[in-house]
Backbone as CSV, one residue per row, in Angstrom:
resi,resn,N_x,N_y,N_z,CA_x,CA_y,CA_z,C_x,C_y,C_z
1,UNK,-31.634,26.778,31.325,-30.624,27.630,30.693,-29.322,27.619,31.499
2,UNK,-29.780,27.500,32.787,-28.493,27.294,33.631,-27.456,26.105,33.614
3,UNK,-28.112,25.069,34.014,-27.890,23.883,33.436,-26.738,23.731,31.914
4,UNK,-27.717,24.361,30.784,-26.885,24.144,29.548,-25.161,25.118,29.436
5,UNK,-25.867,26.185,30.309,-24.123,26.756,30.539,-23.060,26.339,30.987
6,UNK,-23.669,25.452,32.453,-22.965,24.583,33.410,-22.101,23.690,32.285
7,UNK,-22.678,23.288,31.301,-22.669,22.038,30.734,-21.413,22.515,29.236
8,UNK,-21.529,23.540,29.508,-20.837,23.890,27.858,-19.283,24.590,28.876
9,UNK,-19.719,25.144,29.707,-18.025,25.454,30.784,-17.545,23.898,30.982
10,UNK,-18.216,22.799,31.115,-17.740,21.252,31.480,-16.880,21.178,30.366
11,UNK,-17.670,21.204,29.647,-17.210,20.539,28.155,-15.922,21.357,27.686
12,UNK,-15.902,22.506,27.813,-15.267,23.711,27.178,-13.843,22.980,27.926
13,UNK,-13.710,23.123,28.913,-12.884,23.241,29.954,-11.998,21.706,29.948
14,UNK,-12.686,20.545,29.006,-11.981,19.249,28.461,-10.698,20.234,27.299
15,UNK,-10.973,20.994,27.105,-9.875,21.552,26.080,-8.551,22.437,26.790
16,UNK,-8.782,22.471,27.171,-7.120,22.780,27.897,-6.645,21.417,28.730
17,UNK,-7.153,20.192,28.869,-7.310,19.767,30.329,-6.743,18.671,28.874
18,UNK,-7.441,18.557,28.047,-6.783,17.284,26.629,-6.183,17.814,26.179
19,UNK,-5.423,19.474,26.160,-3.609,20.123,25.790,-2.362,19.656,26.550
20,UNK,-2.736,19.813,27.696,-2.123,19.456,29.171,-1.665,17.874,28.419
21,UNK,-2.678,17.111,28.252,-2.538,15.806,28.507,-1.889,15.186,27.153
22,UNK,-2.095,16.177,26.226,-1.290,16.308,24.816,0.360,16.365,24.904
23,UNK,0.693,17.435,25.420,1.949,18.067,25.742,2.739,16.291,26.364
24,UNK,1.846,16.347,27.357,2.509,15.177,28.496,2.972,13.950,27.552
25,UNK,2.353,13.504,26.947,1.764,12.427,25.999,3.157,12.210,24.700
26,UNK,3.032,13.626,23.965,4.073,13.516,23.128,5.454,13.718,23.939
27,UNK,5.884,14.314,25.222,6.987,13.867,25.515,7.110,12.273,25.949
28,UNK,6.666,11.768,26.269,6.273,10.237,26.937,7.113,9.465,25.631
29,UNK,6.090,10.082,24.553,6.329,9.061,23.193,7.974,9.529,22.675
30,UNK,7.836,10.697,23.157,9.096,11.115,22.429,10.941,10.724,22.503
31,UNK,10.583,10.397,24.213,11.335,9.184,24.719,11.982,8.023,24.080
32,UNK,11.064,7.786,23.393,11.351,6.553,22.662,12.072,6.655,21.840
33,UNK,12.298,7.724,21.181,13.218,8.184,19.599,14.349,9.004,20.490
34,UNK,14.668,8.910,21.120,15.649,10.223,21.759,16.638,9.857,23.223
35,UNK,16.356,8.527,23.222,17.830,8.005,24.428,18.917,8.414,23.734
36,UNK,20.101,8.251,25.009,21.497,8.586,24.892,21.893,7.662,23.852
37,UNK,22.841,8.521,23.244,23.396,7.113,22.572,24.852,6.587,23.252
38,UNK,24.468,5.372,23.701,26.288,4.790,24.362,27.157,4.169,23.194
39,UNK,26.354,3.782,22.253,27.621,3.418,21.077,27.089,4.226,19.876
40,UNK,28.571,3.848,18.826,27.879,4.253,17.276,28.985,3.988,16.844
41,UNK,28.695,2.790,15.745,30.096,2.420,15.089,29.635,2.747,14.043
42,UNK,30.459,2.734,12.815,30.226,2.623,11.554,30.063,0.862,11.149
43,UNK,29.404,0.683,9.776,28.957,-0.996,9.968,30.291,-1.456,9.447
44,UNK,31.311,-0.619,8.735,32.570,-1.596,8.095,33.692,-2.064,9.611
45,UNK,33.167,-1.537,10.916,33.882,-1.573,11.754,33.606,-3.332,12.741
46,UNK,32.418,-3.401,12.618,31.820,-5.017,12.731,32.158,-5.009,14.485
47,UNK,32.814,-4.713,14.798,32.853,-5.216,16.605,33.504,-3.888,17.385
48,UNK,33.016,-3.778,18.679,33.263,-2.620,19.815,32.893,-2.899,20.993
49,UNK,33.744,-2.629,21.724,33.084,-2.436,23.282,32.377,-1.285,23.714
50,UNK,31.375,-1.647,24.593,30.696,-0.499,25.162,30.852,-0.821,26.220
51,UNK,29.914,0.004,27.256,30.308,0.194,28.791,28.238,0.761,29.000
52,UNK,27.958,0.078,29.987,26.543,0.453,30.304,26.830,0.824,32.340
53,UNK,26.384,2.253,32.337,26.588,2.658,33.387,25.701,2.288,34.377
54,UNK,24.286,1.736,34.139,23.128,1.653,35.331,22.008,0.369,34.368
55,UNK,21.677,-0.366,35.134,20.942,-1.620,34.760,19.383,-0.728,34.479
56,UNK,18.968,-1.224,32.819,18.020,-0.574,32.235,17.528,-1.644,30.986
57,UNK,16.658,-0.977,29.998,15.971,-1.457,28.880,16.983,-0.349,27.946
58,UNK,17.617,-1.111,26.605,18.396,-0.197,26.020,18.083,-0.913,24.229
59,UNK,18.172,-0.126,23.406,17.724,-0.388,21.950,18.914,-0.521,21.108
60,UNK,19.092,-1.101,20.234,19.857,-0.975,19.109,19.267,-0.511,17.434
61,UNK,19.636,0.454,17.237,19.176,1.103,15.861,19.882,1.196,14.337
62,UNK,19.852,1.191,13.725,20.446,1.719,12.470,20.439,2.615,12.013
63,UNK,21.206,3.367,11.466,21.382,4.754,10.629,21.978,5.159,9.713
64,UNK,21.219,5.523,8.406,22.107,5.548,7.396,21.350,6.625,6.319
65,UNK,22.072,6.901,5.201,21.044,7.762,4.173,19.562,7.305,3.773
66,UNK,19.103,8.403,3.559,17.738,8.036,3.384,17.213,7.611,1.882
67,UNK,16.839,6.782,1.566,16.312,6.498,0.434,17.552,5.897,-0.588
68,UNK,18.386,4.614,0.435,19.306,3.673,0.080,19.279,2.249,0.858
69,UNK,19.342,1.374,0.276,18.961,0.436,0.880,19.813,-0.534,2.020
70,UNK,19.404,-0.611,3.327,20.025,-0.897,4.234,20.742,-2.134,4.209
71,UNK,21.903,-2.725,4.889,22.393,-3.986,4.690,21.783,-4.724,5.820
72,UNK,20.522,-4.793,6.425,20.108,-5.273,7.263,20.220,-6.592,7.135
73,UNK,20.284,-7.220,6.002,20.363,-8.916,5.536,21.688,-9.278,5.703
74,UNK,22.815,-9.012,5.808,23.862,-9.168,5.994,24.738,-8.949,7.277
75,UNK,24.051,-8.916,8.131,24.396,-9.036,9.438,23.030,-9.006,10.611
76,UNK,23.249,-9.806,11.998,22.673,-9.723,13.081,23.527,-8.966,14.364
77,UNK,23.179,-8.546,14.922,24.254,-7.726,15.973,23.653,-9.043,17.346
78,UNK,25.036,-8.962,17.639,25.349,-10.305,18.735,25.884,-9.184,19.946
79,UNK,25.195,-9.495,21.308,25.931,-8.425,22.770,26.391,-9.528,23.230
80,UNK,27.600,-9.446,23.769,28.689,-10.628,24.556,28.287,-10.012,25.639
81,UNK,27.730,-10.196,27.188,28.470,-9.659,28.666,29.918,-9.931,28.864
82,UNK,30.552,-8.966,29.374,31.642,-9.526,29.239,32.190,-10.420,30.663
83,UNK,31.759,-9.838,31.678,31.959,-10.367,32.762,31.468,-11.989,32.911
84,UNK,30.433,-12.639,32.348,29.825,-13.819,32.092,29.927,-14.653,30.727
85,UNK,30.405,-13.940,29.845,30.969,-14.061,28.227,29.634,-14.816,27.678
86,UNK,28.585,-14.376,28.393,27.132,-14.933,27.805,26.489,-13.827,26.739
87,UNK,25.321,-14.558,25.757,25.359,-13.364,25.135,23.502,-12.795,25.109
88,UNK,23.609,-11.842,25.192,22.214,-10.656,25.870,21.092,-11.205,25.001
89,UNK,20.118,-11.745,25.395,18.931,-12.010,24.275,18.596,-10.578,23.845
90,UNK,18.438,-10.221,22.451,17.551,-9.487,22.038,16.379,-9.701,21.628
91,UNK,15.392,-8.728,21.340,14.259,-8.446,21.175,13.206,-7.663,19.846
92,UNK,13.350,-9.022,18.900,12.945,-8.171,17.816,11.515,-7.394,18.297
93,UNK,11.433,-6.503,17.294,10.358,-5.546,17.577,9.198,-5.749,16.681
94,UNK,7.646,-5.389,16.615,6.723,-5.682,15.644,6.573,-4.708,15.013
95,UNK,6.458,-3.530,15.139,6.414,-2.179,14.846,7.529,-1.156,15.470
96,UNK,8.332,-1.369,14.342,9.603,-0.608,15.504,9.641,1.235,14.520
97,UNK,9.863,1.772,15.929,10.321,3.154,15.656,11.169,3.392,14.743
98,UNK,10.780,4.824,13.486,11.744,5.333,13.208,11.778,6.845,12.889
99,UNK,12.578,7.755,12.654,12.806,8.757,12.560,13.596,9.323,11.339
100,UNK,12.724,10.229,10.676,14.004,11.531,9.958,14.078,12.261,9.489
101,UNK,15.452,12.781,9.620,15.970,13.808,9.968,16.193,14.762,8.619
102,UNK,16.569,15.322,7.339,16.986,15.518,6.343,17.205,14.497,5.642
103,UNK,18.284,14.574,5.441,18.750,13.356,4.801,19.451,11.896,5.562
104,UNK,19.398,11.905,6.438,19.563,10.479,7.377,18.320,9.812,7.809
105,UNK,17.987,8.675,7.718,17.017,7.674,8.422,17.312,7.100,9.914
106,UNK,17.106,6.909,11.251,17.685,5.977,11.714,15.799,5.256,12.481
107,UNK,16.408,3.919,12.616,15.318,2.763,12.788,15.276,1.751,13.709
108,UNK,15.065,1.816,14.870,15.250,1.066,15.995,14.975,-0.256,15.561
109,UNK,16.077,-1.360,15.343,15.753,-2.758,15.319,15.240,-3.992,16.566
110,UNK,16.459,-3.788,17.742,16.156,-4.708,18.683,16.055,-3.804,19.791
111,UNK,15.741,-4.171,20.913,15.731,-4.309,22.160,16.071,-5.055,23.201
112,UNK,16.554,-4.452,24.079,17.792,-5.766,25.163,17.476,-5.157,26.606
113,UNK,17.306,-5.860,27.818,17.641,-5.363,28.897,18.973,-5.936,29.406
114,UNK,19.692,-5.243,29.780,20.694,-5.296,30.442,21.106,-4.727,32.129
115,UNK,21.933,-5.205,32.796,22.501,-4.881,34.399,23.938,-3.909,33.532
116,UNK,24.249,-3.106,34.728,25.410,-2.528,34.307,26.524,-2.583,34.528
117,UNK,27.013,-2.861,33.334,29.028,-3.356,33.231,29.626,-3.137,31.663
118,UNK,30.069,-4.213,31.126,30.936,-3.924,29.835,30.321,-4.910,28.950
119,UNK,30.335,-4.767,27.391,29.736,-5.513,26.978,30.678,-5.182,25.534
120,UNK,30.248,-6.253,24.767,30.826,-6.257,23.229,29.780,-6.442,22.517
121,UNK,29.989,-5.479,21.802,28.896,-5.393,20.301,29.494,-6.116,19.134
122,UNK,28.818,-7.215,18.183,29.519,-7.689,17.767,28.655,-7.537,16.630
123,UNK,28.858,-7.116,15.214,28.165,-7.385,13.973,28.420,-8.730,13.108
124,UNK,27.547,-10.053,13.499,28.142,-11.251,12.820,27.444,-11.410,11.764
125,UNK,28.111,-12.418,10.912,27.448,-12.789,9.216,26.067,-13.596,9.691
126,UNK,25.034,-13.411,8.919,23.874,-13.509,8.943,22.616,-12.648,8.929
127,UNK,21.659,-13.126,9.065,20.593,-11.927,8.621,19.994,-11.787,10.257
128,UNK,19.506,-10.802,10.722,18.963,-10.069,11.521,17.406,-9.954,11.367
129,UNK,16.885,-10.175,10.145,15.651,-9.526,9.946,14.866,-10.954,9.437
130,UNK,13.314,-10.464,9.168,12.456,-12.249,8.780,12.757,-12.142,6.812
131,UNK,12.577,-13.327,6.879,12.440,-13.400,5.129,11.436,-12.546,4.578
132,UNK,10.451,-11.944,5.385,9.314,-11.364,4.513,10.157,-9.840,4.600
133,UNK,11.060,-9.254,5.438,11.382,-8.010,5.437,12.603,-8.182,4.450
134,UNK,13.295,-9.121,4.482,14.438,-9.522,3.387,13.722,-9.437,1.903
135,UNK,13.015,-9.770,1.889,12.202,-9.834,0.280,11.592,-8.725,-0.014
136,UNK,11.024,-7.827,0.785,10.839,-6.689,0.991,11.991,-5.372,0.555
137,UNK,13.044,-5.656,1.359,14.328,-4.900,1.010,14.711,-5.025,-0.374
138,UNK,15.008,-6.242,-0.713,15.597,-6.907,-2.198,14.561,-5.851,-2.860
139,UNK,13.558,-5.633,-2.670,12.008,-5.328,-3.492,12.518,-3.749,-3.900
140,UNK,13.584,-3.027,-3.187,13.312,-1.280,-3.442,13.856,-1.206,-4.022
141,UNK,13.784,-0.401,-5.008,14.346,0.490,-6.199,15.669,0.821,-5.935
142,UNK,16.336,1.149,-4.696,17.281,2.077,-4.465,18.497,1.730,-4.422
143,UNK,19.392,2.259,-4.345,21.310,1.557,-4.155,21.434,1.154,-2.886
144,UNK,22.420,-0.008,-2.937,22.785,0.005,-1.250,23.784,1.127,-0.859
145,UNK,23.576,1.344,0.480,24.196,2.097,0.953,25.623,2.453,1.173
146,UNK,26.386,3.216,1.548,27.742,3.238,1.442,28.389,2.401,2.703
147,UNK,28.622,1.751,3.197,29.333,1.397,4.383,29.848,1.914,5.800
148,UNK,30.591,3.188,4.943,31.049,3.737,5.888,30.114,5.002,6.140
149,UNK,29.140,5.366,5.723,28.054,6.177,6.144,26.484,5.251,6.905
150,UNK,26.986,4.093,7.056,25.886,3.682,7.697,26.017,2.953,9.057
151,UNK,25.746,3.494,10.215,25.806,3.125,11.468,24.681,2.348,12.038
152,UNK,25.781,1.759,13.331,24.621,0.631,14.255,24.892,1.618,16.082
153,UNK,23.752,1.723,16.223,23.801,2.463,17.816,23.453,2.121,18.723
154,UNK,23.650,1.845,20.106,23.350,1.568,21.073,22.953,2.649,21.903
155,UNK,21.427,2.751,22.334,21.080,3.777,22.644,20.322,3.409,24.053
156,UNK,19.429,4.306,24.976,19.009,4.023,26.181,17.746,4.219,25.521
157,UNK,16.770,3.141,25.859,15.702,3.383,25.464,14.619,3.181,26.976
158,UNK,13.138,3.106,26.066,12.123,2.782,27.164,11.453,2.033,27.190
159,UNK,11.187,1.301,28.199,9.981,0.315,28.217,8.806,0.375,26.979
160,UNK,8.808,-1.269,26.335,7.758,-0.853,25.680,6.983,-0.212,25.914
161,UNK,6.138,-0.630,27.425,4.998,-0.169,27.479,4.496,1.609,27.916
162,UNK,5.754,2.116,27.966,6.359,3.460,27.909,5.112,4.288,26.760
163,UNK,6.323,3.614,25.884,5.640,4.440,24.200,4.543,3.977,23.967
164,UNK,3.921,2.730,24.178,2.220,2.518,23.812,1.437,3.390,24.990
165,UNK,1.402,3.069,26.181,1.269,3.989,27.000,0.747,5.711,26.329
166,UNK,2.223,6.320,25.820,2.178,7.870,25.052,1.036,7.688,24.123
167,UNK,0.931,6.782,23.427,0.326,6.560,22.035,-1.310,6.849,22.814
168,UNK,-1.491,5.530,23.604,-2.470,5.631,24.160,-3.628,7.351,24.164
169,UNK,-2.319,8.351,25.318,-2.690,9.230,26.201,-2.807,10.357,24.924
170,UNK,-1.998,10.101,23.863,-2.134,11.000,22.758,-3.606,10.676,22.003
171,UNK,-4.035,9.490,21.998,-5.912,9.507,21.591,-6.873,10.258,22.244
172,UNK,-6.557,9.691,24.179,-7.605,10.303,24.477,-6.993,11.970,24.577
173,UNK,-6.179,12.329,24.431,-6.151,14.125,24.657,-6.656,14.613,23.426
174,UNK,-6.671,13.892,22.369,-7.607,14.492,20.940,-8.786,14.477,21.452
175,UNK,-9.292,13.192,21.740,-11.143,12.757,22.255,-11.529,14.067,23.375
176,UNK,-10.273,14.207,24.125,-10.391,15.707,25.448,-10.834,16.868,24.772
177,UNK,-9.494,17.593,23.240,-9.954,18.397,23.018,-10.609,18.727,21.724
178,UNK,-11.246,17.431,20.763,-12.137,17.576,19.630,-13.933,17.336,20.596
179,UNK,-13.276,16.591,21.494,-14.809,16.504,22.208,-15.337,17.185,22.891
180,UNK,-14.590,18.389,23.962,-14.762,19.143,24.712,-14.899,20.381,23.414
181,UNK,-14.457,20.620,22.329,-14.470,21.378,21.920,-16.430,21.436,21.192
182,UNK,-16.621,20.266,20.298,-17.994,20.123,19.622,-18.747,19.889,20.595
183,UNK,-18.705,19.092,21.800,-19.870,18.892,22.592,-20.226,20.529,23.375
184,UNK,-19.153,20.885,23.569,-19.506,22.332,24.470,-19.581,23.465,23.197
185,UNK,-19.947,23.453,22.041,-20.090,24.312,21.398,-21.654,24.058,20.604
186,UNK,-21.890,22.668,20.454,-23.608,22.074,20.447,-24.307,21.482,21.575
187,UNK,-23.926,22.070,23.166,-24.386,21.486,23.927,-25.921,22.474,24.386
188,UNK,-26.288,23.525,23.867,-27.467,24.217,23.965,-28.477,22.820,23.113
189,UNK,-28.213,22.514,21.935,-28.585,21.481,21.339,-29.273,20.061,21.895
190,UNK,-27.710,19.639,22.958,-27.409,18.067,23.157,-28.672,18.753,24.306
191,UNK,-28.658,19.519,24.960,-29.317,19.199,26.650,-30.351,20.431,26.689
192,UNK,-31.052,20.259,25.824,-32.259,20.743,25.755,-32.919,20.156,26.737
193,UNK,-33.873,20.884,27.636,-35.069,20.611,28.660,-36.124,20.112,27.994
C-alpha cells in the first residue's frame, strides 16, 4: 500500500514538472513567429536597403490579407552584401511557419544567415516558389491581392533546430502531463502486489 502511494505522488508530480516544461517549450517555439522585424517594404516598392546589426540566422516572410492570393510566382527576393556585392544564399523551407492575426496572414518563406553590415533587398522577376506550390496557388478560389497591402519582411529569426527542438519538448510535456496524470490516478491498479 505504501509502495502504490509512493508510486501515484511519482506519477502525480510528472504534472506540474510536464507544465514547467510546457510553458518553456511554447516560448522556444514561439520564437520562431516573433523576431524583430529589420525590414518591411510594401511589394510595389521591389528594392531597399537594410542594415543587420550582429551576425545571426534571419528569415524573410510575406504578409498580406488573408484569404487573397499571394504574388509569390512573380517574384524571388535576391540579398546583395553590400560590402562584397555577393549575393546571400537563401534557404527555402519544407514546412515553413505561419501565422494569423485577424485579418492579415504573414508566412515565413526563406531563410539566410548572415555577418553584420548593409545589405540590399531586392524583389526580382521570377518565381520564388516550386511548380507544385505555383499550381497550387493558380488552384484558389480567391483574388490576388492588392499590392500595396502586401509586404516582404526581414525579420530575426531562429535556428532551425530551435523550433523543432520546441516542437519536440511540447510532445514530451503532454506525455509528462497526460501520463503523470492517468498513470498516477490508475496506479493502485498498474502496481498491485
Amino acid at each position: 500500500m505504501k509502495k502504490q502511494k509512493q508510486m501515484k505522488i511519482l506519477f502525480f508530480s510528472l504534472i506540474p514538472v510536464g507544465i514547467v516544461l510546457l510553458i518553456f517549450s511554447i516560448k522556444l517555439v514561439s520564437k520562431t513567429f516573433s523576431g524583430n522585424i529589420i525590414l518591411e517594404i510594401p511589394f510595389s516598392r521591389k528594392t531597399e536597403q537594410f542594415s543587420l546589426t550582429r551576425q545571426g540566422t534571419y528569415s524573410i516572410w510575406h504578409k498580406g490579407k488573408i484569404f487573397t492570393k499571394a504574388p509569390l510566382d512573380e517574384f524571388r527576393p535576391v540579398i546583395i552584401d553590400n560590402s562584397t556585392s555577393e549575393e546571400v544564399r537563401l534557404t527555402h523551407l519544407l514546412f515553413r511557419p505561419n501565422i494569423n492575426i485577424r485579418k492579415t496572414s504573414r508566412m515565413e518563406i526563406f531563410r539566410f544567415k548572415a555577418p553584420a553590415g548593409d545589405y540590399l533587398l531586392t524583389l526580382a522577376e521570377g518565381s520564388g516558389i516550386s511548380g507544385v506550390e505555383n499550381a497550387l496557388i493558380n488552384k484558389l478560389p480567391f483574388g490576388m491581392t492588392d499590392q500595396d497591402s502586401y509586404f516582404i519582411q526581414v525579420r530575426e529569426s531562429q535556428p532551425f533546430i530551435v523550433g523543432l527542438a520546441g516542437i519536440v519538448l511540447i510532445v514530451i510535456s503532454g506525455f509528462c502531463i497526460i501520463g503523470g496524470l492517468v498513470i498516477g490516478i490508475l496506479a493502485d491498479q498498474i502496481f498491485v502486489k
